[in-house]
SETIZA-11956 format. One line per 8 residues: their letters; for each residue x, y, z of C-alpha. Coordinates in Angstrom, 1 decimal. Layout:
BEGIN
a> X:Y:Z  ...
This chain:
BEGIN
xxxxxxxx> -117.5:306.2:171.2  -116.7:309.2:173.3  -119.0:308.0:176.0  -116.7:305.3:177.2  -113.3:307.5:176.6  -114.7:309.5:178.8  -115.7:306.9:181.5  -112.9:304.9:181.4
xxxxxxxx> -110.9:308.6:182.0  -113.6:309.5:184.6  -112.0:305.9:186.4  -108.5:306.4:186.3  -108.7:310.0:187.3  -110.9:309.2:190.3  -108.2:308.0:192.9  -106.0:311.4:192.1
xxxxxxxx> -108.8:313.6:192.8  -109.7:310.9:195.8  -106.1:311.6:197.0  -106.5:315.4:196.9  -109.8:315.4:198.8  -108.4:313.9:201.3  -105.4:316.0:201.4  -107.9:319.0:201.7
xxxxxxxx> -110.1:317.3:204.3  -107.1:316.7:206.3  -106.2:320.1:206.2  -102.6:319.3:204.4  -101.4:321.2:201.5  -102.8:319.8:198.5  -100.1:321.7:196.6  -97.5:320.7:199.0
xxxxxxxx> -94.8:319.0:196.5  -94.1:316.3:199.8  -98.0:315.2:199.5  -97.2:313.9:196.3  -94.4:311.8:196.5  -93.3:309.5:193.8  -94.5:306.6:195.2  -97.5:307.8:196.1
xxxxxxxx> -98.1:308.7:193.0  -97.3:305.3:191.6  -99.5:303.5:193.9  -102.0:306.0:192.7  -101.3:305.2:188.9  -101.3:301.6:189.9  -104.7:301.8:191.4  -106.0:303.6:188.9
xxxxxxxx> -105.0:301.3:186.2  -106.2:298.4:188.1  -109.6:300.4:188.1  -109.8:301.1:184.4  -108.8:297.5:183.8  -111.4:295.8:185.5  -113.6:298.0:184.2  -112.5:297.0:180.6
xxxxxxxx> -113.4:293.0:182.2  -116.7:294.0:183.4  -117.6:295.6:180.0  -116.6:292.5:178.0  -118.0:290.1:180.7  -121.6:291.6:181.2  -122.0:294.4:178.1  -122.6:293.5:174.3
xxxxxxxx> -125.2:291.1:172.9  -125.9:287.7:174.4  -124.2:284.9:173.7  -125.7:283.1:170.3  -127.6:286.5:169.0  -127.9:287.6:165.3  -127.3:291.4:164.2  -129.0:292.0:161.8
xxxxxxxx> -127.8:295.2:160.3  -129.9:298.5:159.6  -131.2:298.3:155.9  -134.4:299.4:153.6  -137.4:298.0:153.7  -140.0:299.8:151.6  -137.9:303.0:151.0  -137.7:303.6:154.9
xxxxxxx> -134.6:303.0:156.8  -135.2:300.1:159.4  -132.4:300.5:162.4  -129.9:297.4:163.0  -131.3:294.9:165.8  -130.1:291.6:167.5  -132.1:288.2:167.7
């Protein structure tokens, strides 16, 4: 579960540290309080939002179990401990 906490944080923090990059490429001060405006900072939030959304769309569209499958879940069989699959 922390795997995609973590990614979907990884995506909305990516166009702030984008933003700063730049900044420092373009040899403007990345601390400068003017760089980051409020509305730059929304369009920022906005984009990264966007991002994490349709990352949340592409994880229910293409991840998970086909369409139609069984789960079967993990049980005994023989006093040994058989792992959950899907059929």
């Amino acid at each position: 579960m922390i795997r995609p906490l973590f990614t979907e944080l990884a995506l909305f923090i990516t166009p702030f540290v984008l933003y700063a990059l730049y900044l420092w490429a373009t040899h403007e001060g990345v601390l400068d309080v003017d760089a980051w405006s409020l509305p730059r900072l929304m369009w920022l939030g906005i984009t990264a939002f966007v991002l994490v959304i349709i990352s949340f769309v592409m994880l229910a569209q293409f991840g998970g179990a086909p369409p139609g499958s069984t789960y079967i879940p993990a049980h005994m069989e023989n006093g040994r401990l058989v792992p959950g699959t899907e059929r």
